[in-house]
Every structure is written in structure tokens, then in C-alpha cells.
N, C-alpha and C positions, 0 to 999 in steps of 0.2 A: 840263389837258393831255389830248389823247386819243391817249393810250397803256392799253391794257386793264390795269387792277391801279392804276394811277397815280392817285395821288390827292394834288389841292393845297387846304391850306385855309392860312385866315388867324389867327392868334392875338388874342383881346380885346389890346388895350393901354390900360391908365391911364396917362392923363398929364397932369403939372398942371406946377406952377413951376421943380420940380426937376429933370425931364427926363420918361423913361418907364419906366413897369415893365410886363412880360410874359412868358409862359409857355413856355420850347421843351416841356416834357413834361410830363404827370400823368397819375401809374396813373390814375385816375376817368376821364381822358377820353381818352385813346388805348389803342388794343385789343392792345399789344403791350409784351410786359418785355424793353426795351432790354437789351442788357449789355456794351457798348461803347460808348464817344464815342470821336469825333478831331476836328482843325480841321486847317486849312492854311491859312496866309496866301501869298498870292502878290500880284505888283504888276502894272500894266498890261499886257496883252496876253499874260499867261501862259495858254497852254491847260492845262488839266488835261485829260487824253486819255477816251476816253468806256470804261469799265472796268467788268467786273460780273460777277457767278458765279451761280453754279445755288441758292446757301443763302440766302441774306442777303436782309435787309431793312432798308433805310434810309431813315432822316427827316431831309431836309438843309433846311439854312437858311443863308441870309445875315446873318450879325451884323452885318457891316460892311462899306460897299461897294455893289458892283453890279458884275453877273454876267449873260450870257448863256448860261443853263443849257439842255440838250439831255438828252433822252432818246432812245433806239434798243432796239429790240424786236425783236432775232434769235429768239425764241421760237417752233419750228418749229408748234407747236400754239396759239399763240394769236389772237385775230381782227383784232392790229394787227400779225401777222408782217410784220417787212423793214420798217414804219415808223419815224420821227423824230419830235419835236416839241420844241420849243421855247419858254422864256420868261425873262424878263429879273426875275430877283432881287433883291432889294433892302433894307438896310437902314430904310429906310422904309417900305415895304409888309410886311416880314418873315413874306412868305409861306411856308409848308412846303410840301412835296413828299414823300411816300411813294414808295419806289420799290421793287416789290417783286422776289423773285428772278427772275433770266433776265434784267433789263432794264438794261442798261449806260445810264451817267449820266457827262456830263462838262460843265466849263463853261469860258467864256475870261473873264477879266477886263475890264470896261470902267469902271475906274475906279483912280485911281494905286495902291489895295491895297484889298486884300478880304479879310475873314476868313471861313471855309465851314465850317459846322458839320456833320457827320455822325454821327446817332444809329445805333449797327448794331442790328440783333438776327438770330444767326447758332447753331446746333445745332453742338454742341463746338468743336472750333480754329478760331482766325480762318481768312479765306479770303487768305490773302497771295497775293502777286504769280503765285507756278504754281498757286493753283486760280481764277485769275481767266482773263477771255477779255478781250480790247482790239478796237474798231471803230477802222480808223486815222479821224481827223479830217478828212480828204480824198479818203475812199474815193466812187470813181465811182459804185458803185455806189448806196452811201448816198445821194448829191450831198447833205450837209449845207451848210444857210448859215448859213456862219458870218460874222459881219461885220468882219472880217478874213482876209487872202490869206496874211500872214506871220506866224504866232503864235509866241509863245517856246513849243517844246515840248525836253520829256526824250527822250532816247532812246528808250524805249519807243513813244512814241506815235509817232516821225517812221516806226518800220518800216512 
């Protein structure tokens, strides 16, 4: 993804008769002590709205499904200010994405359900809903493509 700070890598996977086994995290090889998970399941065409704060850093992944994930880069100082970018997640490619603070992240589902794993790691109280900032999903400004016109969205994201 070229968003400055972003970074996507791929996990080894073993796989033989029984299906597959693979890593979302280990101290030895990522440079950061989570101290939060969450997931959200959603079903076709839900957006989740593109959301982010100034502390946090997160390591998302696709367990299950397929997902058109988006990144946006309001970060008045850095060299991808007022960009997007885009890519399609998957429970078969089981790509990670790093997303560091300042950089709002949101994805729509394109598949009948999806599970979206997020590892946080954030300096004292989580950042809930009022230390967060929201990019609407339709802003002109952004002109994000999304590949749908009519997404299931929450409240929050249609303002």
C-alpha cells in the first residue's frame, strides 16, 4: 500500500491434509506489544466506515471472507497527506496491514461474511468513538472507489 507508515506483509502458512496453520502475531517478529484484539463479523455489502485517532496502531487481518480494505492519510505532515489506497483482503492470502496512528482504515465486505481481526496497541485508555475522527465513505473530496454505490452503513459513517 502506498500510504507512508503502512505496511503489508504475508504470514508463512503450513499446510498439509488437515487444513492450515499460521501466525497473526509473535513478540520475535513484529516490533510492537499489542495490548488489544477485537474482530467484527459483518455480511455482504456492510461498510465499516474509514475511522482513526492520533495513538493507535493496528495490525488487521482477514480470517475469513473477503474484504475491500481502504486506507486515508489526513496527516497534515506527512508525504501521502489527503491520500487513499486500497486492497482486497482475504482469507486466502491472509495478508496483514499495519496501520499506523493518524491513518483512518475502513473496508466494505465482498463476500456473504467476513471476519476482521484488529490487533491495537494504543498508550493508556482505548481511543473509543469521541477520540476517534471518521472520513465519510463518499466524501468528494476523498472521491474513494468503492465498488459499490449503496453500502449497509451505521449511522456514524452515513454523516
Amino acid at each position: 500500500m502506498d500510504i507512508s507508515g503502512v505496511e503489508v506483509t504475508e504470514p508463512e502458512v503450513h499446510t498439509d491434509y488437515r487444513g492450515d496453520l499460521w501466525t497473526l502475531w509473535h513478540a520475535d517478529k513484529h516490533r510492537f506489544n499489542f495490548n488489544h484484539d477485537k474482530v467484527s463479523t459483518s455480511r455482504r455489502h456492510v461498510l465499516r466506515g474509514i475511522h482513526g485517532d492520533q495513538k493507535s496502531w493496528k495490525l488487521v487481518t482477514c480470517l475469513h471472507g473477503e474484504i475491500y480494505f481502504v486506507v486515508a492519510d489526513p496527516r497534515p505532515d506527512s508525504p501521502t497527506h489527503m491520500k487513499w489506497d486500497s486492497m482486497v483482503l482475504d482469507s486466502r492470502r491472509r495478508a496483514q496491514v499495519l496501520v499506523p496512528p493518524g491513518v483512518g482504515n475502513g473496508f466494505l465486505v465482498l463476500s456473504d461474511e467476513s471476519v476482521f481481526h484488529y490487533k491495537w496497541l494504543y498508550p493508556g485508555t482505548y481511543p473509543d468513538v469521541d477520540d476517534q475522527f471518521t472520513i465519510k465513505w463518499n466524501d468528494p473530496f476523498w472521491n474513494i472507489n468503492w465498488p459499490i454505490d449503496n453500502p449497509i452503513l451505521q449511522a456514524r459513517d452515513k454523516k
